[in-house]
MARNUPA-900673 format. One line per 2 residues: number of its first residue (from 1); their letters; for each residue x, y, z of N, C-alpha, C. Coordinates in steps of 0.02 Angstrom, whole numbers, plus 50000, padded with zeros to 5 digits. Atoms other than C-alpha are relative to their C-alpha. Example, Ala and Ser with C-alpha at 12.3 -4.5 7.8 and 13.67 -1.06 7.14 Angstrom:
% MARNUPA-900673
1 = AS = 50045:49941:50000:50615:49775:50390:50045:50060:50000  49958:49941:49997:50684:49947:50357:49961:50055:50037
END
This chain:
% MARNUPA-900673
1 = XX = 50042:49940:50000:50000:50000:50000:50043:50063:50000  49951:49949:50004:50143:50112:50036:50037:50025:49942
3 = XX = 49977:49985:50064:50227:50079:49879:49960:50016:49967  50058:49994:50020:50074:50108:49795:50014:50095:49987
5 = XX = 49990:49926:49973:50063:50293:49882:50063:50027:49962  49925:49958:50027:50252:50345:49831:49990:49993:49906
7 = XX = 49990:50005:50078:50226:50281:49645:49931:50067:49968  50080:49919:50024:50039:50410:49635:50069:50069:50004
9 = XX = 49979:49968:50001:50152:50517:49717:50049:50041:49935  49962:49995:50050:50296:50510:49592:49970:50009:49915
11 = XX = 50042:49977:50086:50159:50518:49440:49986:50062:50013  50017:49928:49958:50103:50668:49533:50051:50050:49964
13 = XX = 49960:49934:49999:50255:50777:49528:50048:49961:49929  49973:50011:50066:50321:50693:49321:49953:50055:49993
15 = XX = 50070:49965:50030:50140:50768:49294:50038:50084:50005  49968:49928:49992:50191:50952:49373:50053:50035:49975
17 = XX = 49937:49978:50023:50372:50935:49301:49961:50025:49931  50032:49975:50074:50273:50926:49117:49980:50062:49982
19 = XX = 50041:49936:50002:50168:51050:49161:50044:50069:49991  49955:49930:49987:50297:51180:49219:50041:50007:49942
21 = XX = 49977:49974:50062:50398:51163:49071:49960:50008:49929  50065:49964:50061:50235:51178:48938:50016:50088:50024
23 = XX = 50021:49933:49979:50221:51340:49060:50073:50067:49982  49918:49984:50012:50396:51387:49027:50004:50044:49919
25 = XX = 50017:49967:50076:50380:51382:48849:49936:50033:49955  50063:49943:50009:50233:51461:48830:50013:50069:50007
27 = XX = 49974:49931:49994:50297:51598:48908:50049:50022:49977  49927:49997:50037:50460:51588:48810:49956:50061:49930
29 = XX = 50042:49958:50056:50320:51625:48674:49956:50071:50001  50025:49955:49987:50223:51749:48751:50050:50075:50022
31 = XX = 49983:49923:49979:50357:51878:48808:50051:50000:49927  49953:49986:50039:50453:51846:48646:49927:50048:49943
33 = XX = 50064:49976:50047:50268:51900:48560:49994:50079:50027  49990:49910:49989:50265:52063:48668:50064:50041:49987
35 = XX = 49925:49954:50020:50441:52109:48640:49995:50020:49950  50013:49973:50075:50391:52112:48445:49949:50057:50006
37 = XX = 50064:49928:50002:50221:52208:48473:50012:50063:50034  49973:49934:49959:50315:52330:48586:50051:50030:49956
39 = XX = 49937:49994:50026:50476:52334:48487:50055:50018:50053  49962:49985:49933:50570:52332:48662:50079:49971:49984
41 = XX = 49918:50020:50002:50722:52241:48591:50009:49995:49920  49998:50006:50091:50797:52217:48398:49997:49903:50024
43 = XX = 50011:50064:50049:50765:52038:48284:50051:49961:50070  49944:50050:49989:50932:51985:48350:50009:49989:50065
45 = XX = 50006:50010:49917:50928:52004:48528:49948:49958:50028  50044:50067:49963:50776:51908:48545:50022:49958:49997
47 = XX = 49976:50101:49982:50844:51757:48464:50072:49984:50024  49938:50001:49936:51014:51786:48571:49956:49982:50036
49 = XX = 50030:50010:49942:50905:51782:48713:49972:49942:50000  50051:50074:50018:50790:51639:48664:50056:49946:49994
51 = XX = 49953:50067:49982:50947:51534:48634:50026:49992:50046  49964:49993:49929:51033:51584:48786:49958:49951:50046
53 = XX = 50039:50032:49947:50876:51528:48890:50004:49924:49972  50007:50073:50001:50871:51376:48787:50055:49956:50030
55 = XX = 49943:50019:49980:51055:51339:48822:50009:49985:50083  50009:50015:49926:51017:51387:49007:49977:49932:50024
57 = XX = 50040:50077:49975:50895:51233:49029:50032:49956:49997  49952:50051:50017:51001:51120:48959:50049:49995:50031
59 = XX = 49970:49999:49920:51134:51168:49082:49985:49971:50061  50042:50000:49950:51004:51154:49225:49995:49927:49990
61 = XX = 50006:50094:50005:50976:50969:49149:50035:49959:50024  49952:50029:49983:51125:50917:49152:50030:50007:50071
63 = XX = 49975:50009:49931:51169:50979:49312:49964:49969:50046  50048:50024:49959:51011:50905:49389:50004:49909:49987
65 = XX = 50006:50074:50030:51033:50734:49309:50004:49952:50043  49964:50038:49962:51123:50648:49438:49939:49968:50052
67 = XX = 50037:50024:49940:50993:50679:49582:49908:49986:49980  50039:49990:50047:50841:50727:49471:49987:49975:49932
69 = XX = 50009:50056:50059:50830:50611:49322:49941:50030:49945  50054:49974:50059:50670:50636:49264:49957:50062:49985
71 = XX = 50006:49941:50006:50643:50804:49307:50050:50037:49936  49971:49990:50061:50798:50833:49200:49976:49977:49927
73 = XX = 50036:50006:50093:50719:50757:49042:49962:50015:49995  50039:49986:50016:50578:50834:49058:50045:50093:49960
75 = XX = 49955:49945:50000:50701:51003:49068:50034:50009:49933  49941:49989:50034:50819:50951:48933:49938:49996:49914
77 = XX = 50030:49990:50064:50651:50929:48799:49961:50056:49996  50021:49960:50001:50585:51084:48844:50059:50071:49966
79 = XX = 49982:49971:50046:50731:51157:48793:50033:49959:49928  49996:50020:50064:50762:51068:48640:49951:50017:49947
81 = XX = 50051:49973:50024:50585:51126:48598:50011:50079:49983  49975:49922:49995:50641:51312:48618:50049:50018:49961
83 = XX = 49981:49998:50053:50764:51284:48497:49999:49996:49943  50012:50009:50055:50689:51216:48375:49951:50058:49976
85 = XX = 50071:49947:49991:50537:51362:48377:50077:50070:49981  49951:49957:50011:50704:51489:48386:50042:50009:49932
87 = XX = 49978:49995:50073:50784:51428:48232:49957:50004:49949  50042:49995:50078:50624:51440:48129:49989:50067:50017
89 = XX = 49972:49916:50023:50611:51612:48173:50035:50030:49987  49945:49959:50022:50765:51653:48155:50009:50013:49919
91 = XX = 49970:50008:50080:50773:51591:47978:49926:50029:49956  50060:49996:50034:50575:51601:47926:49966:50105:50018
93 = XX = 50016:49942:50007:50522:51766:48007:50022:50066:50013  49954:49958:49997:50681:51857:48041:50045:50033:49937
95 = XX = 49953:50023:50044:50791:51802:47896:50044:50018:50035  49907:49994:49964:50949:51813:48016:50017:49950:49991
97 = XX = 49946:50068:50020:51009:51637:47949:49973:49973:49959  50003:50037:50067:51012:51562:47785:49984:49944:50003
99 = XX = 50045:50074:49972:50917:51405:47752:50050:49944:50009  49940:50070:49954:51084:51277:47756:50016:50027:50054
101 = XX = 50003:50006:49932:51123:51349:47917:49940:49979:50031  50098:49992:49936:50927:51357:48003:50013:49905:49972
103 = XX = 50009:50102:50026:50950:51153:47907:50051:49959:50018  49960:50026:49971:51105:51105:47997:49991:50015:50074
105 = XX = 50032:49972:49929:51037:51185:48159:49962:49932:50004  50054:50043:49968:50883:51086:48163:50046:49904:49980
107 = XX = 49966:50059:50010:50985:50929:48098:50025:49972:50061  49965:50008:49921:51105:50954:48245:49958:49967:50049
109 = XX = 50012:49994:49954:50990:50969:48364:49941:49951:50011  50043:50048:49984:50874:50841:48319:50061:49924:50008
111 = XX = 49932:50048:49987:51039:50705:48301:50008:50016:50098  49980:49989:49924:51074:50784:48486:49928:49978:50045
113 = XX = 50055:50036:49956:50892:50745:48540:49982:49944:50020  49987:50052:50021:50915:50571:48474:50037:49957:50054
115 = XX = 49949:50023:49967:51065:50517:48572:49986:50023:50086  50028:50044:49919:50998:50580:48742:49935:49987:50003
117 = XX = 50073:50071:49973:50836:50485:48731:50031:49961:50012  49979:50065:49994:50953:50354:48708:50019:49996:50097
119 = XX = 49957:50011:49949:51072:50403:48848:49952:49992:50076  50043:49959:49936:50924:50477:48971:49947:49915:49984
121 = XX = 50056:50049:49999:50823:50310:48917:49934:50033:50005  50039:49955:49983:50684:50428:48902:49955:49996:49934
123 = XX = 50034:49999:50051:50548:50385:48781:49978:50082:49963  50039:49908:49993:50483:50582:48798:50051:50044:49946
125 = XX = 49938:49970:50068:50667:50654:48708:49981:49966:49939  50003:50035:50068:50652:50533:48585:49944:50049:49956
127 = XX = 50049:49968:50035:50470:50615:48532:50006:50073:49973  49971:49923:50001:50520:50784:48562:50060:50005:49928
129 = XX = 49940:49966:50059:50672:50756:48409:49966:49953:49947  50058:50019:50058:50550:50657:48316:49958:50032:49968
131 = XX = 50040:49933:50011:50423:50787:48291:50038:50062:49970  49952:49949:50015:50566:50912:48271:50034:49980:49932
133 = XX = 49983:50023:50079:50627:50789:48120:49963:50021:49958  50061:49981:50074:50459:50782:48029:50005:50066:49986
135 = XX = 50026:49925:50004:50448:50970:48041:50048:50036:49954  49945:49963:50012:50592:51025:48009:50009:50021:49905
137 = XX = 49987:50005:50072:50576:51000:47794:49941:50061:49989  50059:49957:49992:50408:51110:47837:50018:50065:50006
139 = XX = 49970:49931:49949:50489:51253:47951:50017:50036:49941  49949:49943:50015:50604:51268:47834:49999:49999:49909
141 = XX = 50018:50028:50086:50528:51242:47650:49996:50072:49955  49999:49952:50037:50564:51370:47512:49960:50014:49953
143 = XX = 50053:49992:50049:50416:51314:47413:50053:49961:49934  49985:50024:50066:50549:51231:47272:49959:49950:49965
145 = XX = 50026:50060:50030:50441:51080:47237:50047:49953:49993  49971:50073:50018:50578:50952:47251:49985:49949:50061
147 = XX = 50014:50034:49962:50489:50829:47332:50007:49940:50012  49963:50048:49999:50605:50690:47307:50052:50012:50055
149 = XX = 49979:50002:49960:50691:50768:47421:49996:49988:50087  50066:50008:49932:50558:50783:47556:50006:49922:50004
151 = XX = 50007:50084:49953:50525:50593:47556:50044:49971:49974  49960:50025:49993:50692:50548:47537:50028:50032:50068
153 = XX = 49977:49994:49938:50735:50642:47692:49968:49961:50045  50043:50045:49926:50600:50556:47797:50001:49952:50001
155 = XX = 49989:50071:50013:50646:50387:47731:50062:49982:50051  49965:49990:49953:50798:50417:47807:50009:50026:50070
157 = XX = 50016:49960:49935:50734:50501:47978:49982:49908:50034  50064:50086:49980:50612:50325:47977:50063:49957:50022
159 = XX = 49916:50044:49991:50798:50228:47971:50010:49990:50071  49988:49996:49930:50838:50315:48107:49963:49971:50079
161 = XX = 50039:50003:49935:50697:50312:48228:49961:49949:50031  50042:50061:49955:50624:50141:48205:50072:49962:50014
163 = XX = 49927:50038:49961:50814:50076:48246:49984:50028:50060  50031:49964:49925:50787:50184:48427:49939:49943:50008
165 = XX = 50090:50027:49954:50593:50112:48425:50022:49893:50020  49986:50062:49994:50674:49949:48405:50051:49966:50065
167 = XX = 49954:50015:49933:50833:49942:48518:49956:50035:50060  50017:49986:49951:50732:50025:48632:49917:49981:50015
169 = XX = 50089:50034:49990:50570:49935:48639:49963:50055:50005  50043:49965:50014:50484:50089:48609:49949:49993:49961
171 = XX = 50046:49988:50062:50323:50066:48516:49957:50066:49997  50035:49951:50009:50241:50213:48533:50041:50055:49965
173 = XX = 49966:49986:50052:50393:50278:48437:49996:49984:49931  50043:50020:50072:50338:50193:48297:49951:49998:49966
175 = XX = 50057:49999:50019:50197:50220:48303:49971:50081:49984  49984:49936:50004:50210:50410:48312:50030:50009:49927
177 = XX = 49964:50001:50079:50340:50391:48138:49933:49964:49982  50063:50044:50021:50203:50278:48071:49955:50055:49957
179 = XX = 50044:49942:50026:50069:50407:48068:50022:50059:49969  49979:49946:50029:50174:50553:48037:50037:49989:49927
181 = XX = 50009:50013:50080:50233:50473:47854:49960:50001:49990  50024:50039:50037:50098:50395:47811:49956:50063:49956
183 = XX = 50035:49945:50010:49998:50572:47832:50043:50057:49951  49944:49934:50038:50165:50678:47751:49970:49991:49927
185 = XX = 49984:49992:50071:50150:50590:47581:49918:49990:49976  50082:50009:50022:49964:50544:47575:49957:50092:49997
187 = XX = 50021:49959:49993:49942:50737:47606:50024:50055:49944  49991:49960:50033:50059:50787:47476:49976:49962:49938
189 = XX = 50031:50025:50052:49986:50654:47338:49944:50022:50000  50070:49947:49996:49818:50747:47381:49991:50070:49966
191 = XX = 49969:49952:50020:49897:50901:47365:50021:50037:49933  49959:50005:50058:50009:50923:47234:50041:49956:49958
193 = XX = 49991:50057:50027:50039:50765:47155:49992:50018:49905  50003:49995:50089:50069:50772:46940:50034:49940:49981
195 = XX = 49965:50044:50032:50110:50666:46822:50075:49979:49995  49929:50025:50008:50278:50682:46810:50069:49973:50081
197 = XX = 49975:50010:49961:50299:50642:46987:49979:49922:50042  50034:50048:50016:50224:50467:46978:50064:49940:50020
199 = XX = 49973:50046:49966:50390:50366:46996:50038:50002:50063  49965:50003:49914:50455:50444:47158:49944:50000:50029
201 = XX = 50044:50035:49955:50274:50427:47229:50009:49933:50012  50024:50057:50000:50249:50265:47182:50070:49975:50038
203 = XX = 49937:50030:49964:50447:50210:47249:49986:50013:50080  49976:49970:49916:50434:50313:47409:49940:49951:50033
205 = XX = 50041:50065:49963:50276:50210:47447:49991:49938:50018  49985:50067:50007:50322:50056:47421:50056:49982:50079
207 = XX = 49927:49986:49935:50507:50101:47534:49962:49996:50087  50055:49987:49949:50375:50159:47657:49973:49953:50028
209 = XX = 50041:50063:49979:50278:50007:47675:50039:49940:50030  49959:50060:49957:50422:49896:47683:50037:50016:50062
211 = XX = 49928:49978:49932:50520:49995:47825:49949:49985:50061  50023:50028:49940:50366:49978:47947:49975:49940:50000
213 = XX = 50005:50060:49991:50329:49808:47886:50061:49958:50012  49935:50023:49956:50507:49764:47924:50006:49978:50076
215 = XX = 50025:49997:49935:50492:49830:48075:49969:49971:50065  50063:50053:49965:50340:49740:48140:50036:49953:50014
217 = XX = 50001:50067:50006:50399:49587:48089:50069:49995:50052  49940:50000:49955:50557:49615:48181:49999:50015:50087
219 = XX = 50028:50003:49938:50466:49646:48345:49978:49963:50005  50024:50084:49996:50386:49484:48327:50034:49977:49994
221 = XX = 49964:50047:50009:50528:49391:48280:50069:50000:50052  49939:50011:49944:50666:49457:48384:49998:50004:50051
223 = XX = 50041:49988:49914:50575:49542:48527:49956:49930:50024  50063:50044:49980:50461:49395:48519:49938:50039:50044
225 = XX = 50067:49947:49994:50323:49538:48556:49931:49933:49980  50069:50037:50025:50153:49437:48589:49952:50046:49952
227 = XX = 50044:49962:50050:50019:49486:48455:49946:50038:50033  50042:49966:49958:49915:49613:48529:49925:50022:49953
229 = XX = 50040:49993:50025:49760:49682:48450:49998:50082:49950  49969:49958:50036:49832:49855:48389:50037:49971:49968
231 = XX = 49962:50033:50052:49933:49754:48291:49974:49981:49938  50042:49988:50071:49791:49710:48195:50002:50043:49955
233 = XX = 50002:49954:50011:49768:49874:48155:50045:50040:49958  49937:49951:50022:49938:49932:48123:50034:49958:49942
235 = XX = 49975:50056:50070:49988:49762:47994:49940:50007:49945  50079:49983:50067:49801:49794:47901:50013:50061:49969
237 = XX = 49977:49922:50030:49843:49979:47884:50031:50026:49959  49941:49978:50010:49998:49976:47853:50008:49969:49915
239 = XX = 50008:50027:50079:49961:49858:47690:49944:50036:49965  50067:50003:50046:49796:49910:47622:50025:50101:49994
241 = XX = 50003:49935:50010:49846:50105:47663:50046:50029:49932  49962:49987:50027:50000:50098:47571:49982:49952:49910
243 = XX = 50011:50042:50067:49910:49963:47431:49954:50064:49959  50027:49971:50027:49781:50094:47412:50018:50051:49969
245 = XX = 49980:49936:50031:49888:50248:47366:50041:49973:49929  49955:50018:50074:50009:50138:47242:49918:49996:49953
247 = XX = 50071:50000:50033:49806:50097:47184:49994:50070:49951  49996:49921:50033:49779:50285:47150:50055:50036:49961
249 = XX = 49947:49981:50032:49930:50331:47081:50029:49962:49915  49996:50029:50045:49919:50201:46960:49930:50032:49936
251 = XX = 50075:50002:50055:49728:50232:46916:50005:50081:49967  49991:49962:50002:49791:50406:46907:50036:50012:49922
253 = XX = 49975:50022:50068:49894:50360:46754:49989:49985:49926  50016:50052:50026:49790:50256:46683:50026:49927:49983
255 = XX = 49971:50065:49994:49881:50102:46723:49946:49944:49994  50053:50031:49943:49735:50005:46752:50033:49925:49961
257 = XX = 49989:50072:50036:49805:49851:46644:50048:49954:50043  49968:50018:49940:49930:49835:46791:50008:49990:50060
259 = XX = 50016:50002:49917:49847:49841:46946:49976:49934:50016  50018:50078:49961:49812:49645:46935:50067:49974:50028
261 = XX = 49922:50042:49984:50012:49606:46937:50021:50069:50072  49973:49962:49945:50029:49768:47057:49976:49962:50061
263 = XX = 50023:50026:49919:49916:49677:47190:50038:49930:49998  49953:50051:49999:49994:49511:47158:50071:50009:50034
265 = XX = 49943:49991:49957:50152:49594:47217:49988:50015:50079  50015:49989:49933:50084:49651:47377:50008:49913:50045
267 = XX = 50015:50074:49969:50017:49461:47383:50083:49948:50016  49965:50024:49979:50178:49407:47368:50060:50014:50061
269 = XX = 49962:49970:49933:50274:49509:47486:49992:49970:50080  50021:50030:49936:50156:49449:47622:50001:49910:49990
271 = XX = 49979:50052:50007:50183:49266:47560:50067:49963:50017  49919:50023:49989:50376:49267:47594:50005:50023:50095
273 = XX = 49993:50008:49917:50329:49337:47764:49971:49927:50023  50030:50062:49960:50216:49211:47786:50052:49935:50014
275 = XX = 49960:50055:49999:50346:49080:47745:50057:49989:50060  49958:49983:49952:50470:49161:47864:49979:49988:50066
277 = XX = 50030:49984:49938:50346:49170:47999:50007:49916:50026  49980:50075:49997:50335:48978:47971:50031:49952:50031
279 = XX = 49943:50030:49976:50489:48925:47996:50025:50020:50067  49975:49954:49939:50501:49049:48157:49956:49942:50055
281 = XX = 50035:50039:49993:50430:48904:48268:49951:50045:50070  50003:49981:49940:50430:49017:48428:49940:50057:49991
283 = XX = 50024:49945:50001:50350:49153:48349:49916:49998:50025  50072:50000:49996:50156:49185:48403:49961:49990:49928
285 = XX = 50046:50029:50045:50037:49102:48286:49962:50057:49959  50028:49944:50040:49933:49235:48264:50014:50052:49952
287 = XX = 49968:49957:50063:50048:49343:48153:49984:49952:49958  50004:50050:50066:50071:49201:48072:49936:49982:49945
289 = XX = 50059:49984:50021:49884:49187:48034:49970:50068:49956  50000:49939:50011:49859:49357:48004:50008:50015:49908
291 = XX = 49951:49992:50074:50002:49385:47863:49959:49923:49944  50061:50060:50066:49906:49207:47769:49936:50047:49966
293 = XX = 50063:49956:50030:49743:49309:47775:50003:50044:49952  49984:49941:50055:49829:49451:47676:50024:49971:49952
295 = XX = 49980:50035:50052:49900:49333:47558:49962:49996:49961  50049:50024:50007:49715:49267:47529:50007:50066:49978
297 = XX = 50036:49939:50030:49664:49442:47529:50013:50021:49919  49964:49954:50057:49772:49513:47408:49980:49957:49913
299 = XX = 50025:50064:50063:49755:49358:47277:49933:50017:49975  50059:49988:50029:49582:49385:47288:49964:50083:49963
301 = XX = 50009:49933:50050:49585:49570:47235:50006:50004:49955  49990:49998:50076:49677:49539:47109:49968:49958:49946
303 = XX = 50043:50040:50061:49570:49419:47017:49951:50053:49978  50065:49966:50027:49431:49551:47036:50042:50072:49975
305 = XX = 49963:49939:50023:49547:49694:46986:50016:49991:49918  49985:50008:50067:49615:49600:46844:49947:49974:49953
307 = XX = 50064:50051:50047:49468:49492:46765:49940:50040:50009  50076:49984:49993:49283:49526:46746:49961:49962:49960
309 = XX = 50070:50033:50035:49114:49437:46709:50034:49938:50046  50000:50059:49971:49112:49254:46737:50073:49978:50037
311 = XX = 49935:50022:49961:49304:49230:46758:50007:50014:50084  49983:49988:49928:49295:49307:46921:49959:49939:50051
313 = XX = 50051:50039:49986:49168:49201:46968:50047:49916:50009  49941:50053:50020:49276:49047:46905:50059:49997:50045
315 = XX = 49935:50005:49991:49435:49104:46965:49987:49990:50071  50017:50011:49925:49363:49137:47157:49997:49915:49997
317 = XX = 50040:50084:49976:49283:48946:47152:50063:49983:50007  49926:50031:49988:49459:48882:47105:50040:50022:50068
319 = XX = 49965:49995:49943:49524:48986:47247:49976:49968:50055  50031:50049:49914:49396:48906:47393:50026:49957:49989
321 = XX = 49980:50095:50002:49429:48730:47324:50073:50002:50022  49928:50006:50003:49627:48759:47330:50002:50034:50085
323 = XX = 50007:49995:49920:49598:48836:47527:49970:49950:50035  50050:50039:49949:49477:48726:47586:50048:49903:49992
325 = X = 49955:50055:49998:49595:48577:47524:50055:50029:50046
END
């Protein structure tokens, strides 16, 4: 019962640490907002100041670390947050730094956010230079339209962060990257998507699909992670979301003569897992199940994708008889 008491307690005052540094930077924002509407200081002195304080915290972290742990990481992402907010003004509504600096800044400092999640074991940093990744192509976007570059940077961010979500049994790290692709490129194929940008969609999606189906499968296989029921969720998604945009992108074309052998590939992708899963004797069944179903699935799209009239009709029957044997 006692231990009980000290652990409320100790959620208690993480809770207040959070709080106080939201309150922190809030107010970082609010007196840097009256200093402009007043004009009480020049451009450059604010973001002196604004880095200074950020630099301060980070000090304060580190010196607190020892006795204070998780007060310090709450400390050391509040200012990492304050930096990142500092260099996009500096560069976006100051212009006091050119976009490869303001893009080696946020690089830095998300690489530096990176390494103490690791060190601080601190799921919370990790998010904090995660968020600061995705953004960062945003913050600091000139409008060129090279958007091969965009989702080739985040392919490489993804590298990064599901290695972390992995060595560090983080899933809610992955699951955080997860959503924040899936929404980047599905928002810019909505967007501004053209023809002539058709084979770095269609690649980056594909890359996409296999890095968190990697992933997965690598938390089931090495973690030996039991199958949970978000899992459903996140292996269904993660295929049909990413089947449906190569879908559009194709019908977009007018491919349509290829979307029976496009789903076939899906089908087989999840066929070589399946096989893998197979041979994994230890692994939980239920993936194993699962990844079959999508096999099925996919097969059967593609009959009705590729054929029509009776063949489909035909081709299904052949498929029950060849399951049900």
């Amino acid at each position: 019962m006692f231990n009980t008491g000290n652990t409320k307690c100790l959620d208690n005052k993480n809770l207040l640490n959070k709080i106080g540094i939201l309150i922190t930077i809030i107010g970082v924002a609010i007196g840097t907002k009256y200093a402009i509407d007043h004009q009480l200081i020049s451009p450059l002195t604010r973001i002196i100041l604004a880095y200074v304080l950020g630099l301060v915290l980070m000090g304060v972290a580190f010196k607190l670390r020892s006795k204070y742990e998780k007060f310090s990481a709450v400390l050391l992402s509040g200012a990492m947050t304050i930096n990142y907010f500092v260099t996009f003004a500096a560069y976006s509504l100051y212009a006091l730094l050119p976009q490869p600096v303001a893009f080696v800044l946020m690089i830095l400092f998300t690489v530096f956010t990176v390494i103490a999640s690791l060190n601080y074991d601190n799921v919370i940093i990790a998010h904090i230079g995660l968020v600061g990744a995705y953004a960062i192509p945003f913050l600091l976007s000139t409008g060129s339209g090279k958007v091969e570059v965009l989702l080739a940077y985040i392919a490489l961010i993804n590298c990064g962060i599901l290695f972390i979500s992995f060595k560090k049994f983080w899933q809610s790290l992955f699951y955080a990257a997860y959503v924040f692709t899936w929404a980047i490129i599905w928002f810019w194929v909505m967007d501004s998507f053209t023809n002539d940008y058709f084979i770095v969609g269609f690649t980056f999606n594909l890359i996409f699909f296999l890095q968190f189906y990697a992933i997965f499968i690598a938390f089931k296989i090495v973690k030996n992670h039991l199958f949970e029921k978000k899992d459903v969720i996140v292996l269904l998604s993660n295929s049909f979301v990413s089947y449906g945009l190569g879908y559009y992108l194709m019908s977009y074309l007018n491919y349509d003569n290829y979307l029976g052998l496009f789903t076939v590939g899906y089908a087989l992708v999840h066929f070589t897992v399946c096989v893998l899963l197979f041979k994994k004797a230890e692994v939980d069944k239920s993936v194993f199940y699962l990844v079959a179903g999508l096999v099925l699935a996919f097969v059967t799209i593609s009959i009705s994708v590729q054929f029509s009239g009776q063949y489909v009709t035909l081709l299904w029957m052949i498929e029950s008889i060849i399951v049900f044997v």
